[in-house]
C-alpha positions as a printed NumPy array, in Angstrom:
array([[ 73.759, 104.546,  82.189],
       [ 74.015, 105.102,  85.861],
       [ 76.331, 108.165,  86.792],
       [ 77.537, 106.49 ,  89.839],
       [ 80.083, 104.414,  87.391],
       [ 81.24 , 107.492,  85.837],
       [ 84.158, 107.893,  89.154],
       [ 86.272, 105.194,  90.705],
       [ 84.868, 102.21 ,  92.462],
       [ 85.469, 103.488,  95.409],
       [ 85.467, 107.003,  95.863],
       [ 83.123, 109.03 ,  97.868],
       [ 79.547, 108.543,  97.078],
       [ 76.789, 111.353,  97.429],
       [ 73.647, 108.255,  99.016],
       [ 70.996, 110.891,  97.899],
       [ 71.997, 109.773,  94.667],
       [ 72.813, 106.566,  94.861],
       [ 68.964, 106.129,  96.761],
       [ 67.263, 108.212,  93.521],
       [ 68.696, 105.895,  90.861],
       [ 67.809, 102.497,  92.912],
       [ 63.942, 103.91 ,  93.409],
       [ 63.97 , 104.473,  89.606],
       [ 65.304, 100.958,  88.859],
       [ 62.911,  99.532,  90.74 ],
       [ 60.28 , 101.625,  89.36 ],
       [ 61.094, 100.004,  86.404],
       [ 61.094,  96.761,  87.474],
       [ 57.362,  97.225,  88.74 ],
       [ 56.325,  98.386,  85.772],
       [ 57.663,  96.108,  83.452],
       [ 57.661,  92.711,  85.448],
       [ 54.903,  90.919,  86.161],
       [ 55.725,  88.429,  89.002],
       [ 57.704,  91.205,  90.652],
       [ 54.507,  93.254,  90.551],
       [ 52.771,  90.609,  92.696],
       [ 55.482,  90.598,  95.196],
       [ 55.909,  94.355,  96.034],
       [ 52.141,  95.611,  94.654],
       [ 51.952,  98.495,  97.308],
       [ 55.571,  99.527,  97.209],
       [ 55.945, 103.677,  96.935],
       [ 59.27 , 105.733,  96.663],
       [ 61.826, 104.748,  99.676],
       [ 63.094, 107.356, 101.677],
       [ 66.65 , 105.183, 102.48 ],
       [ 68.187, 102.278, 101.41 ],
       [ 66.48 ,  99.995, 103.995],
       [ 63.251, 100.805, 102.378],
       [ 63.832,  99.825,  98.992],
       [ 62.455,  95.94 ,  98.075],
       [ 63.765,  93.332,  97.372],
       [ 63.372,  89.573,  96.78 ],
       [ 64.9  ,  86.318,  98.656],
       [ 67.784,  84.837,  96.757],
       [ 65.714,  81.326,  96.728],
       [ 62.896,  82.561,  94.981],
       [ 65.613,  82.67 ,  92.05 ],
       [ 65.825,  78.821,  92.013],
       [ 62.264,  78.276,  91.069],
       [ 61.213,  81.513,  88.988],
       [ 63.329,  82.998,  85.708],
       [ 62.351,  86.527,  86.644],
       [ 62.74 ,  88.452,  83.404],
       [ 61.953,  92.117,  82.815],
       [ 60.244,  92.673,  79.571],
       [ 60.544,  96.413,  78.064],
       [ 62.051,  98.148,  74.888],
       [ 65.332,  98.391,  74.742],
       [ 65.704,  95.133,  76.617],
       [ 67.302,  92.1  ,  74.607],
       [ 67.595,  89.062,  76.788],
       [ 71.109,  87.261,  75.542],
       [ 71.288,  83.775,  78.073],
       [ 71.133,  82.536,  81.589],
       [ 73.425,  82.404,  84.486],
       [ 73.184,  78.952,  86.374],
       [ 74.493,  78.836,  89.947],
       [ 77.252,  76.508,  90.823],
       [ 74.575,  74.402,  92.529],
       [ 77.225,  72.104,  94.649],
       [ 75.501,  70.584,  96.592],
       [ 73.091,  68.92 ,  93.758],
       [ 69.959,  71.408,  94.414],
       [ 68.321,  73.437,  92.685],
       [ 70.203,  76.115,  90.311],
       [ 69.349,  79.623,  90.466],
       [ 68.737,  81.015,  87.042],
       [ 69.532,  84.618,  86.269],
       [ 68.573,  86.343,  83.009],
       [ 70.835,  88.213,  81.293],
       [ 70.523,  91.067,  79.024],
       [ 72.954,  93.306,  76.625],
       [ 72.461,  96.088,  78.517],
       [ 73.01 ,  94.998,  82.213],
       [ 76.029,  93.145,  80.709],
       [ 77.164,  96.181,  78.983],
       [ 76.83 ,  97.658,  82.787],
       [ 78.256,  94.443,  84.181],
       [ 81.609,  94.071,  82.551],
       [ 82.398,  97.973,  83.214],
       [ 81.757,  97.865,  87.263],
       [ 84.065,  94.098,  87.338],
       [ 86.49 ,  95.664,  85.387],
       [ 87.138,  98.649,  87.331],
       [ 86.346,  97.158,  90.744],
       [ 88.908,  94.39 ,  89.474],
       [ 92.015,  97.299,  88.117],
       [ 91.703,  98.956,  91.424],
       [ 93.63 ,  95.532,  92.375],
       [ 95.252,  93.852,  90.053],
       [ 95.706,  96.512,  87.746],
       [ 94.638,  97.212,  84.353],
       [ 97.539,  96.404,  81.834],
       [ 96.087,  93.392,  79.93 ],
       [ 97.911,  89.928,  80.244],
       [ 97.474,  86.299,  80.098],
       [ 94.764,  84.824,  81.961],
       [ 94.912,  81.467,  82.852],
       [ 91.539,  79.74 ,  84.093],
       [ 91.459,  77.175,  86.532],
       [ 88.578,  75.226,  85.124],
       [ 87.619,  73.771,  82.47 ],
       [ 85.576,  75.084,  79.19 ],
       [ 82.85 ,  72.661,  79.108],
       [ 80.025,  74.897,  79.917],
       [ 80.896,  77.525,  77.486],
       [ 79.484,  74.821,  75.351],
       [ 76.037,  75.058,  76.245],
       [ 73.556,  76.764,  74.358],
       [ 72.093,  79.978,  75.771],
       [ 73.353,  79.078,  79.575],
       [ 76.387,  79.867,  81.482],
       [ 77.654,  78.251,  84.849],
       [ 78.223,  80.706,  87.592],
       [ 82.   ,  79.479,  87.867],
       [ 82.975,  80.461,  83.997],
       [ 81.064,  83.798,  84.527],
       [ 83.209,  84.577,  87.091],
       [ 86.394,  83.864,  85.277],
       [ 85.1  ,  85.888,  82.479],
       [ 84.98 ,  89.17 ,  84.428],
       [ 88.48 ,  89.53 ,  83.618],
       [ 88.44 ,  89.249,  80.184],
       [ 88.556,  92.637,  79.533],
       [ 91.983,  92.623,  81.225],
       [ 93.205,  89.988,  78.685],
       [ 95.4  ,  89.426,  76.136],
       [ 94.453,  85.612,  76.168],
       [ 92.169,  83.266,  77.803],
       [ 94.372,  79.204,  78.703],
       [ 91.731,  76.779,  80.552],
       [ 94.329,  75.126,  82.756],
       [ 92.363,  71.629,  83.574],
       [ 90.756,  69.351,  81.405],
       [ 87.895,  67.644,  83.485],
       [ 87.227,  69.775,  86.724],
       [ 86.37 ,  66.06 ,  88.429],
       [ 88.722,  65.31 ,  89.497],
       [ 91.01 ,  67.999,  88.905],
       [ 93.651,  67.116,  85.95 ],
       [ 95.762,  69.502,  85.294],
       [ 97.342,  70.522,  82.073],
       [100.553,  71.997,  82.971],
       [102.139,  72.442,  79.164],
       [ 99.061,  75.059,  78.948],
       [100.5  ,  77.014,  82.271],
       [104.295,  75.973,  80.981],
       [103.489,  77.168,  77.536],
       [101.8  ,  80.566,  78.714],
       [104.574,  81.337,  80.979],
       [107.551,  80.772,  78.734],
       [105.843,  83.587,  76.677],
       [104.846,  86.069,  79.371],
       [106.49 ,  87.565,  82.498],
       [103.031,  88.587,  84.242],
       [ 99.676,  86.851,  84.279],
       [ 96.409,  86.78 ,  85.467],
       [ 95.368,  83.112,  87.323],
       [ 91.652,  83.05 ,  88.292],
       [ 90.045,  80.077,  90.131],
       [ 87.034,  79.007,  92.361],
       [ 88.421,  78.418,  95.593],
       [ 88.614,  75.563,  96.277],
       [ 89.259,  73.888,  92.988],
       [ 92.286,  76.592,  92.707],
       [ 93.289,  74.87 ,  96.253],
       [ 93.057,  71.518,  94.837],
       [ 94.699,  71.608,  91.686],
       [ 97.569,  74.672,  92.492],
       [ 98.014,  73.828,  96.267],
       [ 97.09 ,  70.333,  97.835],
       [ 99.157,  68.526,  95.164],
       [102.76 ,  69.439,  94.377],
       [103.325,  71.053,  91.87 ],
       [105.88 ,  69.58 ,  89.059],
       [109.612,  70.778,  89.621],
       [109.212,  72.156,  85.668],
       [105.831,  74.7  ,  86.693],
       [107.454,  75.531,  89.682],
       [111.051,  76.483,  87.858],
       [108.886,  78.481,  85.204],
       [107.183,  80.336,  88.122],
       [110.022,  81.72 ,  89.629],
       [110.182,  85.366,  89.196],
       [107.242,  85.876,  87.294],
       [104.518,  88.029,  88.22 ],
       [101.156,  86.483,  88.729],
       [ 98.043,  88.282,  89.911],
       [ 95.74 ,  85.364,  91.553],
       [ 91.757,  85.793,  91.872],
       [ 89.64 ,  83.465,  93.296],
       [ 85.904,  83.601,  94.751],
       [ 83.345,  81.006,  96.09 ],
       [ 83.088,  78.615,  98.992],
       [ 85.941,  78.267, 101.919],
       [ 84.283,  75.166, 103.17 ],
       [ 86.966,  72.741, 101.48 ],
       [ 90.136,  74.377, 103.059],
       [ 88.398,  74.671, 106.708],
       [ 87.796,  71.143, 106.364],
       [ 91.681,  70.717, 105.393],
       [ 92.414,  73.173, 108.447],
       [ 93.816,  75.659, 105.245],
       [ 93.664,  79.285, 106.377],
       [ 93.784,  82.656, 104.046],
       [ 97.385,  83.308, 105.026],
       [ 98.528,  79.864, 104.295],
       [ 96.633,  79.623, 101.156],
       [ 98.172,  83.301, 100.313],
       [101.502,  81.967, 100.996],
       [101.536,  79.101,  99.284],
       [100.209,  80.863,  95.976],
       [102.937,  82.952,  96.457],
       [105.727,  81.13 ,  96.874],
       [109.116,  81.775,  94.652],
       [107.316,  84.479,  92.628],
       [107.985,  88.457,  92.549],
       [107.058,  90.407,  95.263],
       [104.489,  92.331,  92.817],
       [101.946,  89.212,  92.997],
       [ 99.126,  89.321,  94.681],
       [ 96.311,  87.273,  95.571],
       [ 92.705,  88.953,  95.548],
       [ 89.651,  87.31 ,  97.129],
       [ 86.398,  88.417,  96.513],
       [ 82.431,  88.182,  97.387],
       [ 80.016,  87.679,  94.888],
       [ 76.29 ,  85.67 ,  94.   ],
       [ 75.041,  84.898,  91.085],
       [ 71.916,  86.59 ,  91.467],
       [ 74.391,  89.734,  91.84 ],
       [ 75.837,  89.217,  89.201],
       [ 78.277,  92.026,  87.977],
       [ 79.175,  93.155,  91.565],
       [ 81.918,  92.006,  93.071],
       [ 82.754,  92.848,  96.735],
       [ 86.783,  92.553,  97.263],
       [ 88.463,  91.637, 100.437],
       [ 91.212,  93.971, 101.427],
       [ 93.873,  93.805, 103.269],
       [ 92.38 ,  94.815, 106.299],
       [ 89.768,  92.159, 106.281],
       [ 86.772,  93.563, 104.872],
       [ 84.905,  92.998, 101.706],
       [ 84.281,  96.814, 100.022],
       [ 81.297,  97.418,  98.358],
       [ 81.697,  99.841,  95.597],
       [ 80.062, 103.106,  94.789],
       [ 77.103, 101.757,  92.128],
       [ 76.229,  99.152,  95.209],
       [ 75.57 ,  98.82 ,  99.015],
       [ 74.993,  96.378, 101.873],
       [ 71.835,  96.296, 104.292],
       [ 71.834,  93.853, 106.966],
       [ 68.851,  92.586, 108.91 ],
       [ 67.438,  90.609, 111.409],
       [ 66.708,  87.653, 110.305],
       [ 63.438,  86.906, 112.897],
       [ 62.22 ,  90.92 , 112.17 ],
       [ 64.195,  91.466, 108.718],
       [ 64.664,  94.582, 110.676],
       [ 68.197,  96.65 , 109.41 ],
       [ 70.972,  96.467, 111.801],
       [ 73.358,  99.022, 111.943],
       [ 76.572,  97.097, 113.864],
       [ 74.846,  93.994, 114.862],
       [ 75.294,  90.051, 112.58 ],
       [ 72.416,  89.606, 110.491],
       [ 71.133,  88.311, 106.737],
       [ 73.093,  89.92 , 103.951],
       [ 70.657,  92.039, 101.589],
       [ 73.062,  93.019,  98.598],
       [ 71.934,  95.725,  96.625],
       [ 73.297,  97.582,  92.686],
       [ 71.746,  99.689,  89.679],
       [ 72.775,  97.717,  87.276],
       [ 70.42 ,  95.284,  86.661],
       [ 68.036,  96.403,  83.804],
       [ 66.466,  93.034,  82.354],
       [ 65.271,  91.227,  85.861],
       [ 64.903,  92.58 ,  89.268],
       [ 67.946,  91.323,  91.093],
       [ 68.984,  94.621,  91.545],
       [ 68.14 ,  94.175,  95.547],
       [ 68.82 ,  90.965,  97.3  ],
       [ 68.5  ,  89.134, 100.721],
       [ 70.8  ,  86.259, 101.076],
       [ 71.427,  83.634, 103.103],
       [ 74.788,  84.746, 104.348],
       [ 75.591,  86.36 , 107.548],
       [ 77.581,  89.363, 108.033],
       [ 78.399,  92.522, 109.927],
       [ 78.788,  96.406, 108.897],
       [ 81.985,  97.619, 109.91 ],
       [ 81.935, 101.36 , 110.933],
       [ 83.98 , 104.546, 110.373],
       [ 85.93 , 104.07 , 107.248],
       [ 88.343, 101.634, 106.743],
       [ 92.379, 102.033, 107.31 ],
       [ 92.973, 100.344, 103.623],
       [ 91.471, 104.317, 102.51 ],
       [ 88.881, 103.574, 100.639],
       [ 85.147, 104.487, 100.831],
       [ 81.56 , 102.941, 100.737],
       [ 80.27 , 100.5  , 102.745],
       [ 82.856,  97.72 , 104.138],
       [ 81.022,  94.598, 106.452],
       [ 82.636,  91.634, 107.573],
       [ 81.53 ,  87.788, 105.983],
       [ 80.633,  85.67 , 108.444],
       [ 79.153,  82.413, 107.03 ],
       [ 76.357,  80.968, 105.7  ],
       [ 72.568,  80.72 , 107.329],
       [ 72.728,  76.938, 109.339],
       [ 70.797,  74.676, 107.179],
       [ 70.919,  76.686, 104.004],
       [ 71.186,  75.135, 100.838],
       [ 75.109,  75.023,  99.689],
       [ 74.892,  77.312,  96.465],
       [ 78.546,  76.748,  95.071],
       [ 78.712,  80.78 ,  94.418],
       [ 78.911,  82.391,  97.785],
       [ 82.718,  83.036,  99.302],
       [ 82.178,  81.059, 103.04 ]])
């Protein structure tokens, strides 16, 4: 267990520690993982976190990297999103790094939405629960907040094209005065927003409380010349002024981590994780300068995705931030030109 979990997502971090536990992991990694052996053979110790390896997010799409090692029970595989029609990255999970997993979302998750359990409605549909030992990226990310509830509605019953079943919301809300709505952006756009919404939904929303979370790809609402403060608003509209709508950064190959976007306009990385950017001619890190997102946590125990370059672009911010809290804070900028669309990425 990692002691860095054992105090608040994001209060102050000693890095000394934070550095010792990420050389161990990947230690451990090297030891027990064959085709990550090959990559980083004559990796020692790093003296900072710029030092420490990692891989390329696209080398998940064509290798199930698995850790082998007592203690270590593989349970499925996460799928990316894949929108675009490419390849999937697969991500092996085990009991342990979910164990790990589902205790970092759900406090990263309470810090902003709170942690009295409610309804959660899901703005999806269930089919890929159905299949055997694999898990789509977009249902994983709904599930992170089922430790914060009381019950789990799908709201749609075929996510092409977006159906919704409003008796589920209608039904949920005539028996609860706060809940939890999760979504992938853009589907939550299409099925809450760019459609109106039946005078019956919207007279049951009225003074409730709802909590919205949503993640993934803003390409969708650019292209509908949607910004975050009219999407905000619109989610919004008619209920209490105790809702909230929380954006967040995530990947798949990170999976466990969430990076939340406050209300200053940063995503927060909390205290078990951190953010390296580099160059992306010299992979060189940048302190204040745009370059390739390398996300990094201790919580992966059963494959080595514990430290990964992306294919986003983003910027550190310094100094800490006026929203109070600590660790590092960078601004998303958008996605590598020519990259692959991976369905799981929030640009």
């Amino acid at each position: 267990m990692s002691e860095l979990l054992d105090q608040g997502p994001f209060a102050p971090r000693d890095d000394s520690l934070f550095l010792r536990e990420m050389n161990a992991l990947s230690r451990w990694h090297l030891d027990h993982c064959p085709e990550y052996r090959r990559v980083w053979s004559d990796w020692h110790d790093a003296h900072s976190a710029a030092e420490l390896p990692y891989l390329h997010a696209g080398l998940f799409k064509h290798v199930t990297l698995q850790t082998q090692a007592e203690g270590i029970k593989h349970l499925r595989v996460l799928l990316s999103s894949s929108t675009s029609g490419g390849q999937p990255s697969r991500i092996a999970l085990d009991e342990r790094s979910s164990m790990l997993q589902e205790r970092s979302t759900r406090s990263i998750l309470a810090e902003f939405v709170g942690s009295s359990p409610r309804p959660l409605v899901v703005v999806d549909d269930p089919r890929a629960l159905r299949r055997r030992g694999e898990v789509s990226a977009r249902i994983a990310a709904a599930m992170v907040l089922r430790p914060l509830a009381t019950e789990i509605q799908f709201l749609l019953a075929d996510s092409d094209p977006v159906v919704p079943r409003w008796d589920v919301l209608l039904d949920v809300l005539a028996r609860s005065q706060e809940l939890l709505v999760y979504g992938f952006t853009s589907i939550l756009w299409q099925a809450w927003l760019a459609a109106e919404l039946p005078a019956s939904v919207r007279g049951a929303l009225a003074g409730k409380t709802i909590h919205f979370v949503h993640s993934g790809g803003w390409k969708k609402l650019e292209a509908a010349r949607i910004d975050r403060r009219q999407f905000d608003a619109g989610l919004l509209v008619g209920l209490s002024d105790r809702s909230r709508v929380l954006d967040y950064y995530g990947l798949v190959e990170q999976v466990g981590v969430i990076f939340p976007y406050c209300e200053h306009g940063f995503h927060h990385a909390p205290r078990w994780a951190d953010v390296i950017v580099r160059d992306p001619w010299t992979l060189a890190a940048l302190p204040d300068q745009p370059g390739l997102l390398q996300l990094l946590n201790v919580l992966a125990h059963g494959a080595p995705y514990h430290s990964v370059l992306t294919e986003d672009f983003g910027r550190l911010a310094p100094g800490p931030c006026p929203c109070g809290r600590s660790g590092r804070r960078f601004e998303l900028i958008g996605r590598v030109p020519r990259a692959e669309l991976r369905g799981c990425a929030n640009v």
